[in-house]
Residue frames as a rotation matrix with the C-alpha (Angstrom) as fourth column:
UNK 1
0.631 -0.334 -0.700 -7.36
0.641 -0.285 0.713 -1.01
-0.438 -0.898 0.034 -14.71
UNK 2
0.780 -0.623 0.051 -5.03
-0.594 -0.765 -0.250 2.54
0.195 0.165 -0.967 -15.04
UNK 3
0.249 -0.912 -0.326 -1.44
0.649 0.407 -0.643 1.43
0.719 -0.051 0.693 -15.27
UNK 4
-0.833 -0.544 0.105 -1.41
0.306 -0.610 -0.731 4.83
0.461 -0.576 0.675 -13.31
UNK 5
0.405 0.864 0.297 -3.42
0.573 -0.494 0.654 6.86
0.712 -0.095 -0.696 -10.95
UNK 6
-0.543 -0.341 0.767 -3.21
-0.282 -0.787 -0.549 9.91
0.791 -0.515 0.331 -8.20
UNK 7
0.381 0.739 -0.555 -4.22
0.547 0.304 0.780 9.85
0.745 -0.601 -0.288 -4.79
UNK 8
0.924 0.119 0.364 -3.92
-0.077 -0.874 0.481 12.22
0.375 -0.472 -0.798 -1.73
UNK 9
-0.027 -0.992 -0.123 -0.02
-0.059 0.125 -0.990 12.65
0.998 -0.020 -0.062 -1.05
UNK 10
-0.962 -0.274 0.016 -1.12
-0.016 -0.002 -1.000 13.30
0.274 -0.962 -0.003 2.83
UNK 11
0.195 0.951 -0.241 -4.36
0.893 -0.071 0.444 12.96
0.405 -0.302 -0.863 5.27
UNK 12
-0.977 -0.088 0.195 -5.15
0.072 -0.993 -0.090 16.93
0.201 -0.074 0.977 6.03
UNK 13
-0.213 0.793 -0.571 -7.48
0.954 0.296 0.056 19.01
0.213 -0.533 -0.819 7.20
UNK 14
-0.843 -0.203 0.499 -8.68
0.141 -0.977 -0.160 22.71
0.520 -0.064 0.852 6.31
UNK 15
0.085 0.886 -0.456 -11.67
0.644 -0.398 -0.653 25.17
-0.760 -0.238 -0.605 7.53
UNK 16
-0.520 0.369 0.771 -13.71
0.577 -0.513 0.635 27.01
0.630 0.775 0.054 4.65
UNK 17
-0.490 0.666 -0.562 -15.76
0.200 -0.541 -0.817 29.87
-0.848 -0.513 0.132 6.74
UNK 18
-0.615 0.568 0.547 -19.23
0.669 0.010 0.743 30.42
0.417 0.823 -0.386 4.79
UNK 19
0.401 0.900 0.172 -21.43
-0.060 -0.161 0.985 33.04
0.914 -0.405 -0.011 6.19
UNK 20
0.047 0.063 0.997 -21.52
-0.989 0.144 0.038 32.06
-0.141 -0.988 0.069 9.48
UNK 21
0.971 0.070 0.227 -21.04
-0.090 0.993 0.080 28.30
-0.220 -0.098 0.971 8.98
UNK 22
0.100 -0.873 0.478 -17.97
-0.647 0.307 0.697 26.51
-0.755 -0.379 -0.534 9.75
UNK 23
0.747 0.282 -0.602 -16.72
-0.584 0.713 -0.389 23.79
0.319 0.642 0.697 6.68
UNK 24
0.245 -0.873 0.421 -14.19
-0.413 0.299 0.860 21.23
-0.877 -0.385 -0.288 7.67
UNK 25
0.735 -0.059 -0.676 -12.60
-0.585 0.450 -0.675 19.31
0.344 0.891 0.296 5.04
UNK 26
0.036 -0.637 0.770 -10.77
-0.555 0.628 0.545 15.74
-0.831 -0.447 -0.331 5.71
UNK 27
0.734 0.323 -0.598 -9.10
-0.677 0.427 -0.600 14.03
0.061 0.844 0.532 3.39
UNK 28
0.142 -0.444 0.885 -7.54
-0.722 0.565 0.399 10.75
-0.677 -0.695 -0.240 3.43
UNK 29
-0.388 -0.116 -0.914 -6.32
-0.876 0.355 0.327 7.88
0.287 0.928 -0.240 1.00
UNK 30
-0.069 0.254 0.965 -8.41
-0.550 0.797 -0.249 4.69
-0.832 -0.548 0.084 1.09
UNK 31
-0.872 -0.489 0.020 -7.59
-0.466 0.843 0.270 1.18
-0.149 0.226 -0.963 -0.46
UNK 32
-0.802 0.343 -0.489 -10.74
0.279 0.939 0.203 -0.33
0.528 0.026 -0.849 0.31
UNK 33
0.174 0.789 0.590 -14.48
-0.452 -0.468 0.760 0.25
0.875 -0.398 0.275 1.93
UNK 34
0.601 0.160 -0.783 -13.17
0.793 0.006 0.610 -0.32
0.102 -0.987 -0.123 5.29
UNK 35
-0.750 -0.647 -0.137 -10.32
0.652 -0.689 -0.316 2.00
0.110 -0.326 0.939 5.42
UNK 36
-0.781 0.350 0.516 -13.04
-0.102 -0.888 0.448 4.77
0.616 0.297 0.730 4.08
UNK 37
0.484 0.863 -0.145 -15.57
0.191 0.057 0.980 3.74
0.854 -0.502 -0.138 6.57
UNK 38
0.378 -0.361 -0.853 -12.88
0.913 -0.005 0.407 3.93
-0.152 -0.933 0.328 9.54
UNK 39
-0.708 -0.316 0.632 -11.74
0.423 -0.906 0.021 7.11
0.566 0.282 0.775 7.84
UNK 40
-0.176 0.954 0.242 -15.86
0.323 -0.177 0.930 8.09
0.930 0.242 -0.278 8.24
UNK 41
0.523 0.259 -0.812 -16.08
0.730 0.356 0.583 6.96
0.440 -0.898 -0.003 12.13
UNK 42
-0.159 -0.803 -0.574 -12.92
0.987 -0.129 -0.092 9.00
-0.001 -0.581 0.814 12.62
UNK 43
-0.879 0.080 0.469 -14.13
0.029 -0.975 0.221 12.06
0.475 0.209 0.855 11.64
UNK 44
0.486 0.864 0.133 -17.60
-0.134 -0.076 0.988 11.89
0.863 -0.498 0.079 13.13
UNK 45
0.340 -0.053 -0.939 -16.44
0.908 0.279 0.313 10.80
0.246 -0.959 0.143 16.33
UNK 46
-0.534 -0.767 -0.355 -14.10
0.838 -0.426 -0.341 14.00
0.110 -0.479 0.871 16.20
UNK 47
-0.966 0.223 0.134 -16.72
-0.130 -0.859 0.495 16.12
0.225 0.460 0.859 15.31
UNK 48
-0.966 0.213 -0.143 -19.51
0.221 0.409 -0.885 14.95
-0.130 -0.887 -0.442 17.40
UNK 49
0.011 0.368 -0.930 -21.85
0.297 -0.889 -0.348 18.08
-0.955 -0.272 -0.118 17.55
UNK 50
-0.816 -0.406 -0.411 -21.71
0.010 -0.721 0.693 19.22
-0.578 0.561 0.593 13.91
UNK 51
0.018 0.866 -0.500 -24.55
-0.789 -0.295 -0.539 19.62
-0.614 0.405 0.678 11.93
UNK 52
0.932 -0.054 -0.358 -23.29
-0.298 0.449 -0.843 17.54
0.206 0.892 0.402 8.90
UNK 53
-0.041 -0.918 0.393 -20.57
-0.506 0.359 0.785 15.03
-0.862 -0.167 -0.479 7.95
UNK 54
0.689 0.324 -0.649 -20.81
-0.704 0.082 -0.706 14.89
-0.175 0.943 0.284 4.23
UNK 55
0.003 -0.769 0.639 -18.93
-0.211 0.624 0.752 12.26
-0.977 -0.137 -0.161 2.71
UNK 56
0.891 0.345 -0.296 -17.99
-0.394 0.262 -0.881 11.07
-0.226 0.901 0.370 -0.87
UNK 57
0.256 -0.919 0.301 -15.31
-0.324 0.212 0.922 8.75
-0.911 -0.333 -0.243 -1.92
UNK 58
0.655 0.156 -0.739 -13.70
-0.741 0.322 -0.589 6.84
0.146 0.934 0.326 -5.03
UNK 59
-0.012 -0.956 0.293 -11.75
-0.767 0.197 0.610 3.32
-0.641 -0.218 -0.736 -5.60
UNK 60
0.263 0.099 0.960 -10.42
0.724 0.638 -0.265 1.67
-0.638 0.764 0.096 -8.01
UNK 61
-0.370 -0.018 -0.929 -10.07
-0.267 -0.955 0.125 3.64
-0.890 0.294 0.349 -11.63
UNK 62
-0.988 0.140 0.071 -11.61
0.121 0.394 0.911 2.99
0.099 0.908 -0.406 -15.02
UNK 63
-0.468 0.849 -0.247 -14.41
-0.320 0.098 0.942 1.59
0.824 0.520 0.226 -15.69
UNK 64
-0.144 0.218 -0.965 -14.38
0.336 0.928 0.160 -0.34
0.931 -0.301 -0.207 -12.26
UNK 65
-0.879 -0.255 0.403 -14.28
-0.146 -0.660 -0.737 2.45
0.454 -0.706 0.543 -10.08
UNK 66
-0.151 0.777 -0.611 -16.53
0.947 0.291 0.137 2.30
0.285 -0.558 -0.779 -7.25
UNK 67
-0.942 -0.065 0.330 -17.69
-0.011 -0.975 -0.223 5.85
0.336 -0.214 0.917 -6.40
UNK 68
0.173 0.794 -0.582 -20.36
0.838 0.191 0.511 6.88
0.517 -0.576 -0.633 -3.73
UNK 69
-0.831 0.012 0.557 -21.29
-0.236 -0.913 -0.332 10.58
0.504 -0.407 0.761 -2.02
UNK 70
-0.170 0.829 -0.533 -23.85
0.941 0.296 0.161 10.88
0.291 -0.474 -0.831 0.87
UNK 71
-0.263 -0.120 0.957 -25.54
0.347 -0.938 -0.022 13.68
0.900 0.326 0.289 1.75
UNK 72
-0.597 -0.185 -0.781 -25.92
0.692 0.373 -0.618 13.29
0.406 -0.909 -0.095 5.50
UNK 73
-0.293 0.531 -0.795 -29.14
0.812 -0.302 -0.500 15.34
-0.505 -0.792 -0.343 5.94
UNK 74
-0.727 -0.354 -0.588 -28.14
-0.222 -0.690 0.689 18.24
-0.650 0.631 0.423 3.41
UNK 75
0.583 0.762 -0.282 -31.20
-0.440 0.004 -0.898 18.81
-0.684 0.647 0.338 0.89
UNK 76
0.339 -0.516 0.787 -30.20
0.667 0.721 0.187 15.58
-0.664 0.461 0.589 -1.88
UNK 77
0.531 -0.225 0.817 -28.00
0.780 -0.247 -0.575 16.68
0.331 0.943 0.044 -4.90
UNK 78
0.653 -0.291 0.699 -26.46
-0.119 -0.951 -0.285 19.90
0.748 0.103 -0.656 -2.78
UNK 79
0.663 -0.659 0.354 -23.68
-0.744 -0.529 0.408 18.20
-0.082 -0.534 -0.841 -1.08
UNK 80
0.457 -0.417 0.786 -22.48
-0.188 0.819 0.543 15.09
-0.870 -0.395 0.296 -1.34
UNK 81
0.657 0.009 0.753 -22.20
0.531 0.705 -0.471 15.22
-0.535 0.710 0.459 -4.83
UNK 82
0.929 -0.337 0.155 -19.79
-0.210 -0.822 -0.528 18.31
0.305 0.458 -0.835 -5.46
UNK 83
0.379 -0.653 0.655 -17.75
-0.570 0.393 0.721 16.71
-0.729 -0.647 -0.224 -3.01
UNK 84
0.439 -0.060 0.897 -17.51
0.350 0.930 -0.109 13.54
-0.828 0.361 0.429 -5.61
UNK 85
0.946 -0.119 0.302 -17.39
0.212 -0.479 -0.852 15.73
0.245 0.870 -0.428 -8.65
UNK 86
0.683 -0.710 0.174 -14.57
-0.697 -0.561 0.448 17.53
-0.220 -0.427 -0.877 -6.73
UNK 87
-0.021 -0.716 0.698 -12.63
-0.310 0.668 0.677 14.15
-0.951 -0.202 -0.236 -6.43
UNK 88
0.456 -0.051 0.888 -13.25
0.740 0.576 -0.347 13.29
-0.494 0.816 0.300 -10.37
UNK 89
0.997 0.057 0.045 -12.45
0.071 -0.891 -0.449 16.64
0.015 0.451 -0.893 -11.20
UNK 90
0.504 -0.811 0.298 -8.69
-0.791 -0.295 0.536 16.29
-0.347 -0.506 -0.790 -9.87
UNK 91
0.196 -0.260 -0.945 -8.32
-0.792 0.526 -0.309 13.24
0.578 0.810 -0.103 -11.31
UNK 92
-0.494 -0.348 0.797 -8.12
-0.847 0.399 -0.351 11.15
-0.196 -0.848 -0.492 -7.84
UNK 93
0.391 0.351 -0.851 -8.56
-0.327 0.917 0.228 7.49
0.860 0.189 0.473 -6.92
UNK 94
0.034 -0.256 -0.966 -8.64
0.667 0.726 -0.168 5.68
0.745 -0.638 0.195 -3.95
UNK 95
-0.738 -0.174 0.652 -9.81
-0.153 -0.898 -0.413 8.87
0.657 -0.404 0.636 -1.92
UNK 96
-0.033 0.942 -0.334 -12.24
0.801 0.225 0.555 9.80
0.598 -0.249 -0.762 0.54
UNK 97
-0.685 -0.240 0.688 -13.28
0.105 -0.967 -0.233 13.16
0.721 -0.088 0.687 1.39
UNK 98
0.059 0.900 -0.432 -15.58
0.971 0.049 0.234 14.38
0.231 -0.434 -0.871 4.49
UNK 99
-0.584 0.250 0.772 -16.81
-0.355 -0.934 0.034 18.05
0.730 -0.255 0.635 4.62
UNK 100
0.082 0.580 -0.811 -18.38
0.955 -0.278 -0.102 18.37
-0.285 -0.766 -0.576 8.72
UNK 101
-0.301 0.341 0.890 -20.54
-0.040 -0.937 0.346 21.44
0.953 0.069 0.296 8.70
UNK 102
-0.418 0.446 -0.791 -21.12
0.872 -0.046 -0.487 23.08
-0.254 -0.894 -0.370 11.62
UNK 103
0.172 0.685 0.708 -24.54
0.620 -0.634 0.463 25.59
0.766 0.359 -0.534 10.53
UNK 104
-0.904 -0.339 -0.259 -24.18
0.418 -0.822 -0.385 29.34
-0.082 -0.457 0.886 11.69
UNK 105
-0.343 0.723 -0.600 -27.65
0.311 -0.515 -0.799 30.64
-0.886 -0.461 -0.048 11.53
UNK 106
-0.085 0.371 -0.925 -27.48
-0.590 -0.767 -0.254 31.50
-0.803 0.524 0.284 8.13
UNK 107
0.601 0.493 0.629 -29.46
0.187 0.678 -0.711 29.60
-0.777 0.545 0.315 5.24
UNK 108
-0.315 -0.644 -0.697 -27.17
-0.430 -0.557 0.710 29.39
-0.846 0.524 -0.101 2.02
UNK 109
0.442 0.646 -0.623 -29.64
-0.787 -0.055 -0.615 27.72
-0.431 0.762 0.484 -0.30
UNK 110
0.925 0.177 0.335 -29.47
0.165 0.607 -0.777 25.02
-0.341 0.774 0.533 -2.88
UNK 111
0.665 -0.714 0.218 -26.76
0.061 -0.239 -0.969 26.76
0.744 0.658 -0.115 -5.20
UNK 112
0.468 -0.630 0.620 -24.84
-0.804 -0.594 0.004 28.21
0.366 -0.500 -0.785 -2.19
UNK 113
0.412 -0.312 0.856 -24.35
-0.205 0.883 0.421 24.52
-0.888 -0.349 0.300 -0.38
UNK 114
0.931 -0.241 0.273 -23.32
0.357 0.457 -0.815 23.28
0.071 0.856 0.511 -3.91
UNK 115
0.764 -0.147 0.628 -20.62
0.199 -0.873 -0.446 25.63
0.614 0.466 -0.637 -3.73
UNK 116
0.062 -0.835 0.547 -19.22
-0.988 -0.131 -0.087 25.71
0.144 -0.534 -0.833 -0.64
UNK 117
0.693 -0.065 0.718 -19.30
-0.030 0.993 0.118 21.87
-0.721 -0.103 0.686 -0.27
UNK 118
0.606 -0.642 0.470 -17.07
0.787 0.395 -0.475 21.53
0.120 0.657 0.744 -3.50
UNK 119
0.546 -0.790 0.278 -15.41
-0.307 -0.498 -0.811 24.46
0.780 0.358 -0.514 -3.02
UNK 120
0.275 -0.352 0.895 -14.20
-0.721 0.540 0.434 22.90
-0.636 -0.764 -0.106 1.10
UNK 121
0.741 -0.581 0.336 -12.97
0.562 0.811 0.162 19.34
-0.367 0.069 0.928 -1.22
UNK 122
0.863 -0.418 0.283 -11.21
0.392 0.201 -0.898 21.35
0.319 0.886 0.338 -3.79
UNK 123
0.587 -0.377 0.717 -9.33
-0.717 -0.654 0.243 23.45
0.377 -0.656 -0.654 -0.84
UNK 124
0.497 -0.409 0.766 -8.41
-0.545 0.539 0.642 20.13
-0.675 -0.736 0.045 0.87
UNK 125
0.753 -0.253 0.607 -7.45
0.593 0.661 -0.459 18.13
-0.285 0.706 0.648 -2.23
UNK 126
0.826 -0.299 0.478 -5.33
-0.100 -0.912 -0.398 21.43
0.555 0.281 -0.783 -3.14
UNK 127
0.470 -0.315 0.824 -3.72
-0.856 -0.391 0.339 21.30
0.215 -0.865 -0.453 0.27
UNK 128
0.546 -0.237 0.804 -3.01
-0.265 0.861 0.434 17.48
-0.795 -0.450 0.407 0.50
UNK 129
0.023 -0.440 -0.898 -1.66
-0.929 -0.341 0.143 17.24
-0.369 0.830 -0.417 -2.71
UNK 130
0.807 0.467 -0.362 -1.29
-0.586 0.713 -0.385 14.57
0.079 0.522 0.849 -5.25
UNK 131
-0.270 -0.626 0.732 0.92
-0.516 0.736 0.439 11.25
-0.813 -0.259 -0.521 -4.84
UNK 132
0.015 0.422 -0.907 1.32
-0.984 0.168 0.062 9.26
0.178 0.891 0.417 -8.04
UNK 133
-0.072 -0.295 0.953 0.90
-0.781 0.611 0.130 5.60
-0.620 -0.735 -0.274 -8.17
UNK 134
0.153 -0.029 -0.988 1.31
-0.872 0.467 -0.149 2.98
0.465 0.884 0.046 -10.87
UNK 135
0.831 0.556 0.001 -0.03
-0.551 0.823 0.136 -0.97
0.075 -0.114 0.991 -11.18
UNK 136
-0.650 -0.729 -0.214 2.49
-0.738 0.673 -0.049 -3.92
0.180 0.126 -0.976 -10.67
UNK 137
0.357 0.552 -0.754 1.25
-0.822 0.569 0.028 -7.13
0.444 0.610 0.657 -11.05
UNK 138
0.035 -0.229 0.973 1.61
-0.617 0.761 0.201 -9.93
-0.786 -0.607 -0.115 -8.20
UNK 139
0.461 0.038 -0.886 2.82
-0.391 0.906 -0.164 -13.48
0.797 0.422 0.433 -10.41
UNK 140
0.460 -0.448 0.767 3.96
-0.618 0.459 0.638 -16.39
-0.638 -0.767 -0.066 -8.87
UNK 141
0.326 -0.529 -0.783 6.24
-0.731 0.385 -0.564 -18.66
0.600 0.756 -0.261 -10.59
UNK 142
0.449 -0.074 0.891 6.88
-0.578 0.736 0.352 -21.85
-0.682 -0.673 0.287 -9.28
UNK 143
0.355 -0.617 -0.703 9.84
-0.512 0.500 -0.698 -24.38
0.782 0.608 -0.138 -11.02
UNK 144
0.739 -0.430 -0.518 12.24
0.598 0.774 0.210 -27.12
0.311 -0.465 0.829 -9.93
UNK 145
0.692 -0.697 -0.189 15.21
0.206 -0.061 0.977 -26.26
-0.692 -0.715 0.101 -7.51
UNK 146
-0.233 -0.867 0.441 17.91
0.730 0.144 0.668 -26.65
-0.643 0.477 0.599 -10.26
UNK 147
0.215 0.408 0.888 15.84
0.913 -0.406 -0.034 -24.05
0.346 0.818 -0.459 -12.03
UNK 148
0.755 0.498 -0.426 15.94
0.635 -0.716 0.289 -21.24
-0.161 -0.489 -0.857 -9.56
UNK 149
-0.178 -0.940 -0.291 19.22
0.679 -0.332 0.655 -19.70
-0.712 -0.081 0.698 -10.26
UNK 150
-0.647 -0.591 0.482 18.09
0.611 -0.024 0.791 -19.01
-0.456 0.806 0.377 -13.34
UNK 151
0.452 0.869 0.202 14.77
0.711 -0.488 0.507 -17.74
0.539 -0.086 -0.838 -13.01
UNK 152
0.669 0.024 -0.743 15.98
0.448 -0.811 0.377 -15.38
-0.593 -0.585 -0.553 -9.99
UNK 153
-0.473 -0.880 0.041 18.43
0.728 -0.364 0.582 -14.13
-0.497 0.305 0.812 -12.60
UNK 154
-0.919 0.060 0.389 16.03
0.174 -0.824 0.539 -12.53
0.353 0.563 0.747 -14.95
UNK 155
0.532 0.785 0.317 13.82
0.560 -0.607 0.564 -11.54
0.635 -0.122 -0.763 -12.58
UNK 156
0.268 -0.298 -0.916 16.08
0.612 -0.682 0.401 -9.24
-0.744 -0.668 -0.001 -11.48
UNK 157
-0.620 -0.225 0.751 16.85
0.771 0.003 0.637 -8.47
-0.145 0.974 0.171 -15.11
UNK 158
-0.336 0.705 0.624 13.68
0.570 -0.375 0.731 -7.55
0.750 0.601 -0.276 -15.64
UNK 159
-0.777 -0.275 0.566 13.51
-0.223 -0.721 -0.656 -5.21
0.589 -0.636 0.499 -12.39
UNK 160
0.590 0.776 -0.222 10.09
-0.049 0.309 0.950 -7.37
0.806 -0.549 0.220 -10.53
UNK 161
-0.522 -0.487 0.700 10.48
-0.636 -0.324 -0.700 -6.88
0.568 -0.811 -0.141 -6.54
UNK 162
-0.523 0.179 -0.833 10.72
0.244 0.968 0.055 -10.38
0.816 -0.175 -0.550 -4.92
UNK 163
0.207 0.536 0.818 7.64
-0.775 -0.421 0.472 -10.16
0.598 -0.732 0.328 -2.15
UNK 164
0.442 0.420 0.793 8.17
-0.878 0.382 0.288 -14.01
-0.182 -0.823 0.537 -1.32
UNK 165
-0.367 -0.238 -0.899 9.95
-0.422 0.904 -0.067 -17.36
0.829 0.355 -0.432 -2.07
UNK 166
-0.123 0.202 0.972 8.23
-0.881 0.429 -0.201 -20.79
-0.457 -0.881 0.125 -0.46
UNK 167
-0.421 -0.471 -0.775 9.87
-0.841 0.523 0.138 -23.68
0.340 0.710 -0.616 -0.60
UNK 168
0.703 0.628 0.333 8.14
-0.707 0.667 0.234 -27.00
-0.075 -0.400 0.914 -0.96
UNK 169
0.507 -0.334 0.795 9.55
-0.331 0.776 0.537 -30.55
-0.796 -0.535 0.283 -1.20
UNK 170
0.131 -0.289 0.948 10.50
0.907 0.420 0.003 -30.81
-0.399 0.860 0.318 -5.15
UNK 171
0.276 0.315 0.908 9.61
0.781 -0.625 -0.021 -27.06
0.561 0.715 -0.418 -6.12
UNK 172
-0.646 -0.062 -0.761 10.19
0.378 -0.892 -0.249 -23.19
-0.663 -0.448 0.600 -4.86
UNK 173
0.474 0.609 0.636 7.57
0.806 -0.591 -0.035 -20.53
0.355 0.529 -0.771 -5.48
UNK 174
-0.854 -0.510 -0.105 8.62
0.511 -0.860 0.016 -16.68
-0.098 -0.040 0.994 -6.11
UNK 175
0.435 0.881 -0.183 5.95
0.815 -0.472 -0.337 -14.23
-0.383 -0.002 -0.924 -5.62
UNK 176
-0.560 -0.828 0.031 7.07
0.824 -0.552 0.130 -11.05
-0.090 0.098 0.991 -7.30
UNK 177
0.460 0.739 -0.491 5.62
0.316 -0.654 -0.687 -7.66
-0.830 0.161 -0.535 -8.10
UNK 178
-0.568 -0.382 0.729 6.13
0.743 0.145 0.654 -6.91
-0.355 0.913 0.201 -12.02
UNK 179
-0.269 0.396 -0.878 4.96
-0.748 -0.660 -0.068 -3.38
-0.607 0.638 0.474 -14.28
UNK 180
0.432 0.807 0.403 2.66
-0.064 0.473 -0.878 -4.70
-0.900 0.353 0.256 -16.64
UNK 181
0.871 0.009 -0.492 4.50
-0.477 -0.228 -0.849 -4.13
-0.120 0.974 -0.194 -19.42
UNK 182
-0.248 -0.874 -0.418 7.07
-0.906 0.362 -0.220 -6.37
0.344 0.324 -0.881 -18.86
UNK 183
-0.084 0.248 0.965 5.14
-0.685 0.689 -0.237 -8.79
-0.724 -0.681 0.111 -17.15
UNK 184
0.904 0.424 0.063 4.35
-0.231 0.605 -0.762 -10.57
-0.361 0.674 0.645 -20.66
UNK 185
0.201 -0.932 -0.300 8.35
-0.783 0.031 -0.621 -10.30
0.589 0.360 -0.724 -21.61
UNK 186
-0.482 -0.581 0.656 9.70
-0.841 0.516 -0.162 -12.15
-0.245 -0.630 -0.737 -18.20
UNK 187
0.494 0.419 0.762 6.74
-0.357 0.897 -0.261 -15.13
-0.792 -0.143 0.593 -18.92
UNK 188
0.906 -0.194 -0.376 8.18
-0.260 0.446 -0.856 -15.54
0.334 0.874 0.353 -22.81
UNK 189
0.259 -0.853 -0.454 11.74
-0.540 0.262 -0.800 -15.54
0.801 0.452 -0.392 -21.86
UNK 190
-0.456 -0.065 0.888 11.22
-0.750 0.565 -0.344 -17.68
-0.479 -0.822 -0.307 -18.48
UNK 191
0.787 0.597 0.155 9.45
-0.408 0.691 -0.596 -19.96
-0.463 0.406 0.788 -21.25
UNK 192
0.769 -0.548 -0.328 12.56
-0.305 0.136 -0.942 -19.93
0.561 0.825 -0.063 -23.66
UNK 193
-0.301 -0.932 0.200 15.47
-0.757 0.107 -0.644 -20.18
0.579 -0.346 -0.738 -20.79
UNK 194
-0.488 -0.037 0.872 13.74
-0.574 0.766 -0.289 -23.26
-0.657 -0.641 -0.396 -18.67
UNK 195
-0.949 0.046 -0.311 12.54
-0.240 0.536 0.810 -24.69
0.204 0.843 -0.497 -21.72
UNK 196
0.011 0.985 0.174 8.67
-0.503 -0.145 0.852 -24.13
0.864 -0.097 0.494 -20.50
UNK 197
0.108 0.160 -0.981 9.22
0.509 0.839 0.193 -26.04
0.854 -0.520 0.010 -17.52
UNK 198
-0.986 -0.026 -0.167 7.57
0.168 -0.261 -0.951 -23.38
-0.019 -0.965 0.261 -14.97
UNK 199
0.030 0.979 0.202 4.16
0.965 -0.081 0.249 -22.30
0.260 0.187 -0.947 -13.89
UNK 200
-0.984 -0.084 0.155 3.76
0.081 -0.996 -0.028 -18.85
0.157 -0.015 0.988 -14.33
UNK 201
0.011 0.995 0.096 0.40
0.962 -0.037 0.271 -17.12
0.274 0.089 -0.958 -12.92
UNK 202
-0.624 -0.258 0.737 -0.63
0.302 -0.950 -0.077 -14.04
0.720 0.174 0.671 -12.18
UNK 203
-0.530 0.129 -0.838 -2.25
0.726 0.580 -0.370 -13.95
0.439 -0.804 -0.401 -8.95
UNK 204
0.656 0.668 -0.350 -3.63
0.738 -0.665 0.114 -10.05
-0.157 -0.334 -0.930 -8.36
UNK 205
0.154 -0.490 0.858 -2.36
0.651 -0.602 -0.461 -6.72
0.743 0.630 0.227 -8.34
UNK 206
0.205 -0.020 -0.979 -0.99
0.974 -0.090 0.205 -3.84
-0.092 -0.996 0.001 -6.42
UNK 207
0.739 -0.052 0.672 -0.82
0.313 -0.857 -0.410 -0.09
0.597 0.513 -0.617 -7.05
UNK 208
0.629 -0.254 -0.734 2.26
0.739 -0.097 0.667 1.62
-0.241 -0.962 0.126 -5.25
């Protein structure tokens, strides 16, 4: 995983005139293959009647990225994928772009679709601008009552934004959110100041 990554600062919406064909571009930030599939619906539905409703999306970043372009009808290889390119090109994650064509009568070929398809993302990506975001790490930490002073002390030290505390019958868990790079500091010295006598895990992650 990217300690950092970019994603669309706003959802937007331009027109690219080609020719006589209409491009829309829609772009939106998605978390997950539902958001980007309700993203999908939402635009088709608005757009009913169009010819095309390219689509192409990324999430995740690294190696794990999940990335996927469709060409909704469009001769393969001369739309969806400029779209995609577009989004790697910018450096995005966690995006999802649809170009809706609405054809004007005039044929614009192989190269020409290539073209205006990426040039309609890079217009909207342009327009929506970029929003940074960077990883924190979800731990829980769970210790004895008499402990907790001391634990909430240096996690506040160590700047980790409490999401949860839940208390049980002997124990309290703290959910927190923690920058990776300090996330190995708070476990050593939450070892050294309770004399090892929590459970520290790390539970998932969260980009914000």
């Amino acid at each position: 995983m990217e300690d950092v990554f970019y994603t669309p600062a706003k959802s937007i919406q331009i027109l690219n005139k080609v020719k006589d064909s209409k491009f829309y571009g829609s772009i939106n930030r998605a978390d997950t293959e539902k958001d980007v599939q309700r993203f999908i619906d939402k635009i088709k539905n608005m757009y009913p009647d169009a010819s095309h409703n390219v689509s192409a999306y990324i999430l995740g970043s690294g190696e794990r990225a999940l990335k996927y372009s469709n060409d909704d009808g469009e001769p393969a290889g001369s739309s969806g994928p400029p779209v995609l390119q577009s989004i790697e090109g910018e450096g995005l994650s966690n995006t999802v772009i649809i170009v809706t064509r609405y054809f004007g009568g005039t044929k614009l070929g192989i190269g020409g679709l290539i073209r205006a398809y990426g040039e309609t993302a890079r217009m909207v990506i342009a327009e929506a601008g970029k929003l940074k975001l960077s990883l924190y790490y979800k731990i829980e930490i769970s210790i004895g009552y008499q402990l907790l002073g001391t634990v909430m002390g240096q996690v506040e030290a160590f700047h980790a934004k409490i999401l949860d505390t839940c208390y049980k019958n002997e124990t309290v868990s703290i959910i927190v959110l923690l920058k990776p790079g300090n996330s190995e500091k708070l476990h050593n010295r939450l070892i050294e100041k309770t004399s090892n006598k929590i459970i520290y895990k790390e539970t998932g992650y969260k980009y914000k």
